[in-house]
Every structure is written in structure tokens, then in C-alpha cells.
TORBA-365745 format. One record per residue: residue number from 1; residue in one letter; x, z, y negated of N, C-alpha, C in turn. Coordinates in pm, 1 decimal, decimal comma. Each point is the difference from the previous one (the first is absolute). Example, Ala and Ser with C-alpha at 12.3 -4.5 7.8 and 13.67 -1.06 7.14 Angstrom:
BEGIN
<1 "A" <1319,0 780,0 569,0> <-89,0 0,0 -119,0> <90,0 0,0 -120,0>>
<2 "S" <-35,0 -72,0 -105,0> <82,0 6,0 -119,0> <-77,0 73,0 -109,0>>
% end
This chain:
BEGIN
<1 "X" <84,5 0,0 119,6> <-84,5 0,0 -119,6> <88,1 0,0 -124,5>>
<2 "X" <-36,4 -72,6 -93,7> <60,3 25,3 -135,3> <-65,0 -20,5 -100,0>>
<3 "X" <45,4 120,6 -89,2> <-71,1 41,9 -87,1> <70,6 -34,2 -183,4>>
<4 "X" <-51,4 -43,0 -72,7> <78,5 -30,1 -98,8> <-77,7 105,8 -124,5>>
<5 "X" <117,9 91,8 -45,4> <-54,0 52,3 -73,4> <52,9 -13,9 -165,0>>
<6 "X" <-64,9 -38,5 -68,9> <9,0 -33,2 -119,1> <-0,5 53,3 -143,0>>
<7 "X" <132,1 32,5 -68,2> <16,9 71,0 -115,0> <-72,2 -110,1 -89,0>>
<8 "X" <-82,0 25,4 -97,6> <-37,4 -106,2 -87,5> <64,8 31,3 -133,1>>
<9 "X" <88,4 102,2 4,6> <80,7 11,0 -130,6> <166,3 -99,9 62,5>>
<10 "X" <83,8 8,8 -96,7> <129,0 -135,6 51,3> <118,5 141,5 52,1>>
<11 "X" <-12,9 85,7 -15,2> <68,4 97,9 -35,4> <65,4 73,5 139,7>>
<12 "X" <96,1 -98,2 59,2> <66,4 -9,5 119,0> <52,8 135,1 62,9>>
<13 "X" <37,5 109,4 -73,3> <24,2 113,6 33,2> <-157,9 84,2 61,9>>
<14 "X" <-91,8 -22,1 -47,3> <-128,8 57,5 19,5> <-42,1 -65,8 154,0>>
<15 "X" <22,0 -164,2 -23,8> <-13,1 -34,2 139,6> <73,9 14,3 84,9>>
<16 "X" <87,9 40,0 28,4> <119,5 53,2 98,4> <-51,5 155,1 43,0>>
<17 "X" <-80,0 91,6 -133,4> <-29,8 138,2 79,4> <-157,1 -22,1 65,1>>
<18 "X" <-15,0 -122,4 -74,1> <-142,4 12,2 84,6> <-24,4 -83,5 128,1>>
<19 "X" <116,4 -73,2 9,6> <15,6 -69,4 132,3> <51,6 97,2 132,2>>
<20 "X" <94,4 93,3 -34,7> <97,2 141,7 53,9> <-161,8 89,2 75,8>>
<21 "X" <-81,3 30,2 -128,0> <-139,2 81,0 43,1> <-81,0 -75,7 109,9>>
<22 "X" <-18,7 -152,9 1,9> <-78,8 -20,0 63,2> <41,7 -56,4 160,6>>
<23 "X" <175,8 7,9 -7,5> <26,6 -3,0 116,4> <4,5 116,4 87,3>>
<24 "X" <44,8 101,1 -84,6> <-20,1 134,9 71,2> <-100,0 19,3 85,7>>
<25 "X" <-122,5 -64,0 -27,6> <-157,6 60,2 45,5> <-40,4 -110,9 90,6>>
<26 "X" <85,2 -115,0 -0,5> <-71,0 -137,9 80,2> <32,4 45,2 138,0>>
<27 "X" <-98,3 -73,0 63,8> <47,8 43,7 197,5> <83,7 -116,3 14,9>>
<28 "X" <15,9 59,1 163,5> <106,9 -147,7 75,8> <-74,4 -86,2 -4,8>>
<29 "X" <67,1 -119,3 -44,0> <-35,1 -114,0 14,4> <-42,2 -29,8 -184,6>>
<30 "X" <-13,4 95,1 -83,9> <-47,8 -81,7 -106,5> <113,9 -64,6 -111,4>>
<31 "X" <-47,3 -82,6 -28,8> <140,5 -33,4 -131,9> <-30,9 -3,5 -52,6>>
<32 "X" <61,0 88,6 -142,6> <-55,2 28,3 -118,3> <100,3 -116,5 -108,8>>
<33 "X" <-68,0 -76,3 -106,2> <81,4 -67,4 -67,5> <-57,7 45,6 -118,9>>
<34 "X" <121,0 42,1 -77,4> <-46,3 29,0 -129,2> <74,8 -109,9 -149,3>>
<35 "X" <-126,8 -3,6 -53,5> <28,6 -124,0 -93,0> <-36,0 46,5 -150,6>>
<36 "X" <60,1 -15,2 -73,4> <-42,3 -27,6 -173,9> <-25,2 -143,7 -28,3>>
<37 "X" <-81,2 -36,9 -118,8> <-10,8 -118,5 -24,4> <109,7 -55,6 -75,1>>
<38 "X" <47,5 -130,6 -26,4> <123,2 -28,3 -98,9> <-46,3 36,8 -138,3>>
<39 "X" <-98,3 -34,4 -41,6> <-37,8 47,5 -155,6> <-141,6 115,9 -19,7>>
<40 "X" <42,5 56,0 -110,4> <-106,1 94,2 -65,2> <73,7 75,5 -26,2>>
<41 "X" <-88,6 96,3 -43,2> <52,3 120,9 -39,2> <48,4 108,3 70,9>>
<42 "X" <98,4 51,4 -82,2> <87,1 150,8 104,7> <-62,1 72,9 45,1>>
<43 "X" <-104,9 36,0 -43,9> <-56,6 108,3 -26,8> <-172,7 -18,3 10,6>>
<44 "X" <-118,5 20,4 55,8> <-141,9 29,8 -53,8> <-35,9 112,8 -29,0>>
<45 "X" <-54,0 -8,0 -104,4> <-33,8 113,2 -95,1> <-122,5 -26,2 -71,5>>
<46 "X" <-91,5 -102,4 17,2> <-105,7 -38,8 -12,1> <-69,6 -109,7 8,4>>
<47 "X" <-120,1 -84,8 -96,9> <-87,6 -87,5 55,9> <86,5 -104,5 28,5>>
<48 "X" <35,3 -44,2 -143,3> <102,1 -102,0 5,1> <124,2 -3,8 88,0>>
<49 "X" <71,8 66,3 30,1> <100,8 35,4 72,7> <-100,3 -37,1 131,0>>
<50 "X" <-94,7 55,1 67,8> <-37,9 -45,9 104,5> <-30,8 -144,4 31,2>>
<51 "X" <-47,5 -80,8 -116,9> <-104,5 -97,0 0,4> <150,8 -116,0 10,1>>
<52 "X" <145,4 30,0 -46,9> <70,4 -100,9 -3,5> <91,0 17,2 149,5>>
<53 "X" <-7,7 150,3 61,8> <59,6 -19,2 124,2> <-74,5 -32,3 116,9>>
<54 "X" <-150,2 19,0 -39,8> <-56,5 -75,8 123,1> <5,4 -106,0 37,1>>
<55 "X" <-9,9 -93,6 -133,2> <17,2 -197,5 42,3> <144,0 12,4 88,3>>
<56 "X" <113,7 57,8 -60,1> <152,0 -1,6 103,5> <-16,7 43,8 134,4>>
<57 "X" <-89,7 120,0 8,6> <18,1 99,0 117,3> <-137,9 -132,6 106,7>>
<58 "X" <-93,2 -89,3 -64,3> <-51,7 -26,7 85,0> <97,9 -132,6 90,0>>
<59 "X" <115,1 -38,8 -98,0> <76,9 -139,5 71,8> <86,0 104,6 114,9>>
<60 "X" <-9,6 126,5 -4,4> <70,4 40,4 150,0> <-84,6 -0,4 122,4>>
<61 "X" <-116,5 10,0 -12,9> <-121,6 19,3 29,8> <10,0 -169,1 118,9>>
<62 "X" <12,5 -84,0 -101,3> <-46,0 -157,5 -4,9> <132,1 -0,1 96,9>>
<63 "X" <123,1 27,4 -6,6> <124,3 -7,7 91,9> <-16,1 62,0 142,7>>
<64 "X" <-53,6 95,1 -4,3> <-52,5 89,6 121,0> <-25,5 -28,9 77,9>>
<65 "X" <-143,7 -147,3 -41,7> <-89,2 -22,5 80,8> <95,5 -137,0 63,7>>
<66 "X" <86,9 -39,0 -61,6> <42,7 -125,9 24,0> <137,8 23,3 125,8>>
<67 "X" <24,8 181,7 -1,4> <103,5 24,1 82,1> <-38,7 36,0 111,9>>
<68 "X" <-145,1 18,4 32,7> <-121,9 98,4 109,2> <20,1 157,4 -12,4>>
<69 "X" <-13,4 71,5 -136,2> <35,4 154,8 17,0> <-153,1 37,0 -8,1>>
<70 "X" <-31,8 99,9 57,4> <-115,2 2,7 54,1> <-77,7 156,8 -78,0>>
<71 "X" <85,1 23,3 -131,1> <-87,0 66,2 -61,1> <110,7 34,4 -118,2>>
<72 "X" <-76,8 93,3 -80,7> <97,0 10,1 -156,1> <-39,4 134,8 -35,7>>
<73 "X" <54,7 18,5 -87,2> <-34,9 163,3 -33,8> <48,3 -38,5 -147,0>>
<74 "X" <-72,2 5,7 -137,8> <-21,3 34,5 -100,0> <64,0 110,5 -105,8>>
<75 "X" <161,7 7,5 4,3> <36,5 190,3 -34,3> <-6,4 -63,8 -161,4>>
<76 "X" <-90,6 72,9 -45,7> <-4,3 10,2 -145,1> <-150,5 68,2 -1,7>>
<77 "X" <14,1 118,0 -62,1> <-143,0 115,9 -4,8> <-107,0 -44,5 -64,8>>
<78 "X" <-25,1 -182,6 -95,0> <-73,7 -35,9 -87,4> <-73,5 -81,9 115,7>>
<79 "X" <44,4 -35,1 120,6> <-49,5 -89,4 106,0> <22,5 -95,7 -76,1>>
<80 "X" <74,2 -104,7 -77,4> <-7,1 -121,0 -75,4> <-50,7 -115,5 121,3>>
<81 "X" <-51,4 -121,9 -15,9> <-60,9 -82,0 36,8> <-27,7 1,1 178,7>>
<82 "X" <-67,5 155,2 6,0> <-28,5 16,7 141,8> <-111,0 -118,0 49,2>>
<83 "X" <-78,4 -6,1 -27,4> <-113,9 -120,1 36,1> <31,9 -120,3 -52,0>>
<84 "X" <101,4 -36,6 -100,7> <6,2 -184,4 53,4> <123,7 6,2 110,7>>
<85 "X" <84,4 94,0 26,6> <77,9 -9,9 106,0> <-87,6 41,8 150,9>>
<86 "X" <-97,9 29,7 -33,4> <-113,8 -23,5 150,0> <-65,9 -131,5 14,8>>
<87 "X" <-14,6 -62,0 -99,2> <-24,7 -135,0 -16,9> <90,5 -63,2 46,4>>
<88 "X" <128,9 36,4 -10,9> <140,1 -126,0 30,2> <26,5 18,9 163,5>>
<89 "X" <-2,9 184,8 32,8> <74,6 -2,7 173,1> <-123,8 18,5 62,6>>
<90 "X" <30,0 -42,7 149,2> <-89,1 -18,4 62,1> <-2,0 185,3 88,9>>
<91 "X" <129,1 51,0 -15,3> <6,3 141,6 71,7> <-50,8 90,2 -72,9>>
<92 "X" <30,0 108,9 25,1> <-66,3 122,8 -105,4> <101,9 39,1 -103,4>>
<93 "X" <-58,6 31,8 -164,8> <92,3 21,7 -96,1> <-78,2 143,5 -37,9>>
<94 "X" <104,6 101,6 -30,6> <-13,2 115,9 -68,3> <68,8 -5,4 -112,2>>
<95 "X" <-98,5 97,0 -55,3> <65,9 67,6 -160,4> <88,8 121,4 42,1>>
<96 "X" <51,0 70,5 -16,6> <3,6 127,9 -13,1> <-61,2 82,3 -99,7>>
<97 "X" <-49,3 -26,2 -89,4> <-133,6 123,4 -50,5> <-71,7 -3,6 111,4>>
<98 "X" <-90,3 -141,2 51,1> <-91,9 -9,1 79,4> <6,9 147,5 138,4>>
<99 "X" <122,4 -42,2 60,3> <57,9 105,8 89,2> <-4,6 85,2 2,0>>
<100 "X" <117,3 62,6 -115,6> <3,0 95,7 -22,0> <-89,8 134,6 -10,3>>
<101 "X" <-108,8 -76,6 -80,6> <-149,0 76,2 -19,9> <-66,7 -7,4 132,5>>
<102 "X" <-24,7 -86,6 46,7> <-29,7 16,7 156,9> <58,6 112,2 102,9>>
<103 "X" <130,5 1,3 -33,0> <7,4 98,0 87,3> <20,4 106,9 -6,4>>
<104 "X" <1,9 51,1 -167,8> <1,2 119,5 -42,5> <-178,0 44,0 0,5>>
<105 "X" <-84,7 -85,3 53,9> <-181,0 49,4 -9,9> <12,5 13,6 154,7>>
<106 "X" <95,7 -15,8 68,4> <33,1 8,2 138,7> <62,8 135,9 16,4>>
<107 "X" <31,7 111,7 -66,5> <80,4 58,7 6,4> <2,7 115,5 -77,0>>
<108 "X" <-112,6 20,9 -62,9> <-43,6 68,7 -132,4> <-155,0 -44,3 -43,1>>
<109 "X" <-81,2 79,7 -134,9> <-137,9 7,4 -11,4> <66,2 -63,0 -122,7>>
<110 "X" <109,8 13,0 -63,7> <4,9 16,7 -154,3> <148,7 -58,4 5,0>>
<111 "X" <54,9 -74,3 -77,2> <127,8 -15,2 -28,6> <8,5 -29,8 -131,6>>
<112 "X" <164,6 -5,8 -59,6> <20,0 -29,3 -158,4> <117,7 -129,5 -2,2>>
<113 "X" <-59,7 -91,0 -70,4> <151,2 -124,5 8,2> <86,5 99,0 -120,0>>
<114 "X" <121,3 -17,5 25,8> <114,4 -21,7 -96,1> <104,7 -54,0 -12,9>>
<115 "X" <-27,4 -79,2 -168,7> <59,0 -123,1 -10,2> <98,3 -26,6 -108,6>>
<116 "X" <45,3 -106,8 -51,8> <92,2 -17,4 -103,3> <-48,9 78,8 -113,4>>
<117 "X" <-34,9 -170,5 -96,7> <-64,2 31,6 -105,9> <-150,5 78,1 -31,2>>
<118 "X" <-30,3 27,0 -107,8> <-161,3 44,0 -48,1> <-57,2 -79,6 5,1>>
<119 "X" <83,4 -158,3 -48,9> <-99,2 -125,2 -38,9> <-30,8 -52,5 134,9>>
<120 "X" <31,2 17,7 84,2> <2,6 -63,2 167,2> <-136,3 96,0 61,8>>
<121 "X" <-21,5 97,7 -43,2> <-97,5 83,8 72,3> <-132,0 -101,6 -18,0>>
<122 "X" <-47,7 -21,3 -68,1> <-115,5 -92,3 20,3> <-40,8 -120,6 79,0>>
<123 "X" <146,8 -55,1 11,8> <10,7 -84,1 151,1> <-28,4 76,4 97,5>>
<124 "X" <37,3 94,0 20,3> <-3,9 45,3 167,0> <-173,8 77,2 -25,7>>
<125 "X" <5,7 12,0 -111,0> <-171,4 50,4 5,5> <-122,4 -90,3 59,5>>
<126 "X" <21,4 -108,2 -85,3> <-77,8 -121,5 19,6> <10,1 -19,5 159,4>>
<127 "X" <178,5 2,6 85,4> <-9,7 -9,6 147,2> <-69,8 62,1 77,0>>
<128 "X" <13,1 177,1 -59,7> <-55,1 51,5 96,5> <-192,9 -10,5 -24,7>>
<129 "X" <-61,7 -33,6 -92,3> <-162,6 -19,8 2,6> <50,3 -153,5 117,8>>
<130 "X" <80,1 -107,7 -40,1> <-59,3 -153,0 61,4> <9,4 38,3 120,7>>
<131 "X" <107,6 79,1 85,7> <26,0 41,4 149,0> <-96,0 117,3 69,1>>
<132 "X" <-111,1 39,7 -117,3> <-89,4 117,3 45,4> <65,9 129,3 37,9>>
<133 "X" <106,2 22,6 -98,2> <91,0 126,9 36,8> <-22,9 77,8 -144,7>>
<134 "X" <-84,6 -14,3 -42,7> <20,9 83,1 -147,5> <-120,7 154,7 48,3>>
<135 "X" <-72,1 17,1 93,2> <-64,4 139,0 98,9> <166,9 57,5 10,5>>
<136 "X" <69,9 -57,4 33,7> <144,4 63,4 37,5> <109,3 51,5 -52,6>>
<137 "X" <-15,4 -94,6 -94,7> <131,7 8,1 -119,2> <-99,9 91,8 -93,2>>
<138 "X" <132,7 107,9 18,9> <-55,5 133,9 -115,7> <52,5 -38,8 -126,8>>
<139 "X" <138,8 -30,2 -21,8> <57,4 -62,3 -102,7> <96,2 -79,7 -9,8>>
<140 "X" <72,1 -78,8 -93,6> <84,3 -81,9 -27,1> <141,2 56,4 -88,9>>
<141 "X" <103,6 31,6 37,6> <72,5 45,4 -113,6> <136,7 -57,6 -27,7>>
<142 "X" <37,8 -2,4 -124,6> <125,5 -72,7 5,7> <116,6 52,0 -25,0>>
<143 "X" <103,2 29,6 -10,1> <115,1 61,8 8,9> <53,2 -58,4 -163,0>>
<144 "X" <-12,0 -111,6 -6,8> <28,7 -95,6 -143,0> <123,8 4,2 -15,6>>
<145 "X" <77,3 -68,3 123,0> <112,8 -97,0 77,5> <-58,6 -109,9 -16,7>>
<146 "X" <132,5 -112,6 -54,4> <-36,6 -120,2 22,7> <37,4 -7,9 176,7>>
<147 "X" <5,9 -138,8 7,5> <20,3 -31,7 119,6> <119,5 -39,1 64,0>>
<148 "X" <106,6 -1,3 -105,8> <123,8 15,9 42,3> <100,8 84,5 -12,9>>
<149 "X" <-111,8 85,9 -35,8> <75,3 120,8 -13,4> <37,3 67,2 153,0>>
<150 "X" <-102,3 -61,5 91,9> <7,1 77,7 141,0> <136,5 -106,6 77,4>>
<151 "X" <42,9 -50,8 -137,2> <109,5 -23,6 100,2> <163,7 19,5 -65,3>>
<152 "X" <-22,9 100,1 -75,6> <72,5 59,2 -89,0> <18,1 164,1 68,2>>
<153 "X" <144,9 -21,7 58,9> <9,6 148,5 37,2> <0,0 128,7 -104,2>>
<154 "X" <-17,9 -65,6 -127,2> <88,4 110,4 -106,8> <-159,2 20,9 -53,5>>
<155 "X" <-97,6 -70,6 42,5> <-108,6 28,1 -61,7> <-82,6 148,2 32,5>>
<156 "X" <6,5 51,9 101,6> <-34,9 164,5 23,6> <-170,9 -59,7 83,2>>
<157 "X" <19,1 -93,8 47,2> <-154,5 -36,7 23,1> <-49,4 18,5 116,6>>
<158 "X" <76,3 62,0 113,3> <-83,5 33,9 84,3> <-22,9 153,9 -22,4>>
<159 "X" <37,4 73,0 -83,8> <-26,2 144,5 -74,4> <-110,3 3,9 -68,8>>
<160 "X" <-18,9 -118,4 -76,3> <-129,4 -7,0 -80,4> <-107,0 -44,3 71,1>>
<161 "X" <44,6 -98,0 130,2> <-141,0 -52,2 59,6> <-20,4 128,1 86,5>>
<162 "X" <83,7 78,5 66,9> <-75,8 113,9 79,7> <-79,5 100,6 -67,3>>
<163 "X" <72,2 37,0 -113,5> <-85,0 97,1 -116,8> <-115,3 -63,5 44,4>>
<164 "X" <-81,7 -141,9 -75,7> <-64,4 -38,8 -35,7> <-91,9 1,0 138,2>>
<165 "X" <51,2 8,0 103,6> <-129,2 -7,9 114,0> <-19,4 150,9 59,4>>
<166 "X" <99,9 66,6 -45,3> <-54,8 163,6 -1,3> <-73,0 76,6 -62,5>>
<167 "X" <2,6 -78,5 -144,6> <-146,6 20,4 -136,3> <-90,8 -52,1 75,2>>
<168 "X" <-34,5 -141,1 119,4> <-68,7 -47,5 22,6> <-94,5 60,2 132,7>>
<169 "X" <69,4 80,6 49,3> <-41,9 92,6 123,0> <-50,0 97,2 -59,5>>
<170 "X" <128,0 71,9 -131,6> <-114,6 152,7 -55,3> <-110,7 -61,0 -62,9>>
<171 "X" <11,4 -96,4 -101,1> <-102,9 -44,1 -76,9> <-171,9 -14,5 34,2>>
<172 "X" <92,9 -116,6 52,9> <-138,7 -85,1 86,3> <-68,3 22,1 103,5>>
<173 "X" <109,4 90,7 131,1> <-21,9 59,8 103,4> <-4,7 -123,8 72,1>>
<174 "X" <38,2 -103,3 13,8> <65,1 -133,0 82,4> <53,4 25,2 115,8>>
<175 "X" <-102,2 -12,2 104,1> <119,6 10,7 123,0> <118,0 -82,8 43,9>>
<176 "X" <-10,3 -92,7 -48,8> <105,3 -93,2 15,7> <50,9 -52,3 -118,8>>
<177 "X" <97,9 -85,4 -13,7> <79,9 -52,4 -84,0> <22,5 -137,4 -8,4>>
<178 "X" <-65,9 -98,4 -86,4> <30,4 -171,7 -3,6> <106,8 -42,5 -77,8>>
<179 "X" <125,2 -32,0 69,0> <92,6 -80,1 -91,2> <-31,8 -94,5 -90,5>>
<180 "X" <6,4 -14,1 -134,2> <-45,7 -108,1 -78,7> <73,2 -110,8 -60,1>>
<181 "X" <122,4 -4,4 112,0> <36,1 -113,9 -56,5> <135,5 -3,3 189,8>>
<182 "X" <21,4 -153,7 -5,7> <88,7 -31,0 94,7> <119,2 74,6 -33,1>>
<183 "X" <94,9 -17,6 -92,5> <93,8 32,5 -29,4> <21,2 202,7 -12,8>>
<184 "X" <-93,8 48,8 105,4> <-19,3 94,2 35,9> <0,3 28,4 102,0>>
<185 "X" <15,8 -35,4 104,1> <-17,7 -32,8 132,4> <81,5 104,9 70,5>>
<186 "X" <162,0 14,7 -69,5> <127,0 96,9 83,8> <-76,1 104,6 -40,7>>
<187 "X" <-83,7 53,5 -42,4> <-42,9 139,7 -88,0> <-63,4 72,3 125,5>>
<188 "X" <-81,0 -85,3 19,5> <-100,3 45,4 84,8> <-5,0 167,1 98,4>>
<189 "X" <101,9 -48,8 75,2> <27,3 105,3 138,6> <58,8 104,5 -84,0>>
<190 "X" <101,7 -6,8 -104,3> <43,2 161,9 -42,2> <-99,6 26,9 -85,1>>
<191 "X" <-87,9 -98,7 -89,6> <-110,2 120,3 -57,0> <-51,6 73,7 72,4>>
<192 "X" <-74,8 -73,4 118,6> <-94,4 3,8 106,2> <59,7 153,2 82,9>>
<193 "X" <136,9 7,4 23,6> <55,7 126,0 72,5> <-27,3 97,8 -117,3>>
<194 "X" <48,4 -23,2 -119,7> <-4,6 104,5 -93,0> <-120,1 75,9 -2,7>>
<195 "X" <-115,8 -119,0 -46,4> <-167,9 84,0 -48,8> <-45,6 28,6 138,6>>
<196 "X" <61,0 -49,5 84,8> <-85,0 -42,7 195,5> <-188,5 -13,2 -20,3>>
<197 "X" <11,6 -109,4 -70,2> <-132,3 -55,4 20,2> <50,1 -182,2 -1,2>>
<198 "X" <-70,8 -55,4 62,1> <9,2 -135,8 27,7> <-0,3 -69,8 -160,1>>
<199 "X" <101,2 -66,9 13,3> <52,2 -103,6 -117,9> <29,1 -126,7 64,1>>
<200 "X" <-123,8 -63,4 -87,3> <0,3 -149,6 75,4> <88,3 -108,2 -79,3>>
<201 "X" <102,1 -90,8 42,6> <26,8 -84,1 -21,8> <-64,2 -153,1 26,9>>
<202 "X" <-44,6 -69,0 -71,8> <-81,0 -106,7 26,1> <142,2 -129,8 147,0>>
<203 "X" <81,1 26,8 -78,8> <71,2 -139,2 50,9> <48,0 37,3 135,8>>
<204 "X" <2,1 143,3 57,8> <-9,6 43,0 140,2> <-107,4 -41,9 110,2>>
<205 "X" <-154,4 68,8 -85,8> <-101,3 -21,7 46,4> <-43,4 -147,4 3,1>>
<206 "X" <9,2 -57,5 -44,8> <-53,9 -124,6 -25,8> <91,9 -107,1 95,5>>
<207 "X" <114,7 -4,8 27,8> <68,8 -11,8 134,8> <-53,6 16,1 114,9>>
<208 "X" <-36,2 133,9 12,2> <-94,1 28,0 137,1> <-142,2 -68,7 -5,3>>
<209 "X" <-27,6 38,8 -37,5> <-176,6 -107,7 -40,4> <48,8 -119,2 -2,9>>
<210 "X" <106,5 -89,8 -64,1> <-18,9 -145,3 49,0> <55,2 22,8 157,1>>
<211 "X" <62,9 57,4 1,7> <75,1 -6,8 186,4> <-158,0 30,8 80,4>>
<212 "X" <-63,4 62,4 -47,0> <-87,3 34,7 75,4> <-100,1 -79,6 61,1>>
<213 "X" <-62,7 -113,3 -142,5> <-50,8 -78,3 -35,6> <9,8 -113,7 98,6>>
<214 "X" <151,3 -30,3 -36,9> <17,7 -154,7 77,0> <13,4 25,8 144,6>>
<215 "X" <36,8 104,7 49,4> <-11,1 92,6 159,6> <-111,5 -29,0 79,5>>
<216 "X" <-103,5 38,8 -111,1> <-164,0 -47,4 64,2> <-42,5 -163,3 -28,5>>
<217 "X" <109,4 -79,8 -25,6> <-31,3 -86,8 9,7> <-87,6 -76,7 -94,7>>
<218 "X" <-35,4 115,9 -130,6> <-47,5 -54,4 -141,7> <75,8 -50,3 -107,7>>
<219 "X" <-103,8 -66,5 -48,0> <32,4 -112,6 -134,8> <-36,7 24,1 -129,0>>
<220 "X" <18,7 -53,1 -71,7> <-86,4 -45,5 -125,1> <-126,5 -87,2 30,3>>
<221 "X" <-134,2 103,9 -79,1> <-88,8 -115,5 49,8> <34,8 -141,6 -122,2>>
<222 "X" <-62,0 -113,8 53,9> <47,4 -113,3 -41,8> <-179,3 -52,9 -29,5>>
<223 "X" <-123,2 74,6 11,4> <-106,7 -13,6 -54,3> <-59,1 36,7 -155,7>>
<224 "X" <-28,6 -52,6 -62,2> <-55,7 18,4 -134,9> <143,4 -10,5 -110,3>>
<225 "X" <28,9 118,3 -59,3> <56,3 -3,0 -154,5> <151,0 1,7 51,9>>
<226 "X" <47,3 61,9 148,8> <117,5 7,0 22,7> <64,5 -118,2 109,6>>
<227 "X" <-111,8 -123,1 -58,9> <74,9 -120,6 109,0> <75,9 -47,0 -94,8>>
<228 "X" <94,5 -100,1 63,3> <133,2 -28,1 -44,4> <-31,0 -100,1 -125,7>>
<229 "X" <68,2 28,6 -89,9> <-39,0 -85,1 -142,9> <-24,4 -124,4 -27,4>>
<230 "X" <-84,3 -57,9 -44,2> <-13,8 -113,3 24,4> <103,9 -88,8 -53,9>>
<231 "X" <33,5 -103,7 47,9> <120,9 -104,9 11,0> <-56,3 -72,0 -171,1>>
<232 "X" <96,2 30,4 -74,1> <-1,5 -81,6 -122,4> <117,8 -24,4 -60,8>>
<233 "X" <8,6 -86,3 -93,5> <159,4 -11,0 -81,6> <4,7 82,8 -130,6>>
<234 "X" <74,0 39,3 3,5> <109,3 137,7 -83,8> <108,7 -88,4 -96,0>>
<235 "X" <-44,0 89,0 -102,9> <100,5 -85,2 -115,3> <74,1 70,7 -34,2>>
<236 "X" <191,7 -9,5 0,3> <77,1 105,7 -68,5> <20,9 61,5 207,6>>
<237 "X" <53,8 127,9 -55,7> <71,0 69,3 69,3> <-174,6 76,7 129,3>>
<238 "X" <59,4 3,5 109,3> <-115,2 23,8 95,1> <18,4 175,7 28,1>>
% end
């Protein structure tokens, strides 16, 4: 089985820890390929930032299908162009919000995302009502780290993101913990030992669910809004 999992930021150090995470967790037999797109931005940090790495992140998408990898995984916490990349592969594609929240309502009554920015919290808000996880999600909070900062040792940021999900346990009373962004991923297991309540990483979980997925022998359905796009000519860059 292989699985292609996809940084939609360009930011090659991020995809190297998030390629490291999702091999850790793959079984025998899976191959994990981890890819950035050649262009966009370093960094997502919001609409725009999403809306210009999805057109890139969907031509890996479009390569995928042309190599037979038989599912993708999405690491960026905004889900950027999760449904036209269900439109493009014929296997199963995850977000990691999608996941993540899934399996923290798997695992808990109540959980809290925590994420970069302040301005980013309304993305993952909007996710968790479209995914029917907002009964679940007690709150959203942000640490107000950019996003490369988590890859800045001098930045103090896995100090500030644990604070921030221990306000989120006294606060909120959250049984669990949603990583809110990929470039969070190494955090996970020592928060998780520290508070010892489950801290979900999306780009872990979402590995297992596509492994799981294509195991049983499921697809993308290819009926109604998520059949494959219709064949037209494209002007400029595809």
C-alpha cells in the first residue's frame, strides 16, 4: 500500500517531520511518501494562504493518481482543497482536522483544538460545524505562534503549546487534546505523557484511517459532486 502524504505548505523541513511521524505509525507493508508542492507559500496561516496552496497541493494529488498510490493524507489543520482532491483520486483522501476530530469524539465527550494563530481559529471552527464535530469541540485556542516558529528550536514552543492545552483541560475540562496544526505532530506523545490525557495528532491518525480504508477495499465514491472533474481546457498554469 502507499500512501502519499502531503505538506501543502513548500516548507521542506516540516515535510521531512511530517513524513518521520507518519512512518512511525504505518504497518508492514505501507509506504509512506511524503511530498511538498514546488510552489506556494511557506507557511498557511489563512484563507488566502490556503486557497493558493491548494491549486499546488492538488497537482500532487493529479501525480499520485498517475503513479497508482492508493490514498493521501492532507497534513495541513485548514484541510485546504480536501474535496476537489476527492474529485481527482480515485482512493480515499483525508484531512487531518477531519481525523483528528474524529478520533478525539472517539476517545473523549469533549475536546479543545490548539493551534497557531487567533486568526486561524475560525477555520477550524467552520471545520468542526462542516464535519458535525462542533457537540464535541469545547474550544479552539491558539498559542499565537506563527507556523514556523514550530520549527524554530529557540522559539520556546513546545512550552507554550503544552501550557496552552493544560489551560485547555483546567479551562474547558477537554478530555482530550487536538493538534492544530501539522507542524505539531513531534509534540504530541510528550504533551500527551505530561497532561496523560490523549493528544491527538491529525497526521498520525489520518494514516491509520487511510490504511484502514484502502484495507477494506474502499474508495472514493465517484457518484454525484465527487466524480472525477469534468475534462475541459485550462488556460495558464493547471
Amino acid at each position: 500500500m502507499r500512501i502519499r502524504v502531503i505538506n501543502p505548505n513548500t516548507t521542506a523541513s516540516m515535510t521531512a517531520k511530517i513524513g518521520a511521524a507518519a512512518r512511525a505509525v504505518a504497518g508492514p507493508g505501507t509506504e509512506i511518501d511524503a511530498v511538498n508542492p514546488e510552489y506556494g507559500p511557506v507557511s498557511i496561516e489563512g484563507h488566502y494562504d490556503e486557497a493558493i496552496a491548494a491549486a499546488a497541493m492538488l497537482e500532487e494529488v493529479r501525480k499520485g493518481e498517475a503513479e497508482g498510490v492508493d490514498g493521501y493524507v492532507i497534513a495541513c489543520f485548514g484541510d485546504p482543497g480536501l474535496l476537489a482532491a476527492r474529485e481527482v483520486a480515485s482512493g480515499p483522501v483525508l484531512g487531518i482536522a477531519e481525523a483528528a476530530m474524529h478520533a478525539a469524539s472517539f476517545l473523549s465527550t469533549g475536546f479543545s483544538v490548539v493551534t497557531t494563530l487567533g486568526r486561524t481559529k475560525i477555520i477550524a471552527h467552520h471545520l468542526a460545524q462542516a464535519y458535525g464535530m462542533a457537540q464535541f469541540c469545547r474550544n479552539i485556542r491558539a498559542c499565537e505562534l506563527e507556523v514556523l516558529a514550530l520549527e524554530d528550536e529557540r522559539s520556546d514552543a513546545r512550552r507554550i503549546i503544552t501550557q496552552e492545552c493544560k489551560r485547555a483541560i483546567d479551562e474547558d475540562e477537554a478530555g482530550a487534546i487536538v493538534l492544530g496544526c501539522a507542524g505539531m505532530t513531534d509534540l504530541a506523545k510528550a504533551i500527551e505523557r505530561e497532561l496523560q490525557v490523549p493528544v491527538i495528532d491529525g497526521v498520525t491518525v489520518a494514516v491509520k484511517f487511510v490504511e484502514a480504508l484502502v484495507g477494506c477495499g474502499l474508495g472514493t465514491s465517484k457518484r454525484g459532486d465527487l466524480a472525477y472533474p469534468i475534462p475541459k481546457a485550462y488556460t495558464g498554469r493547471r
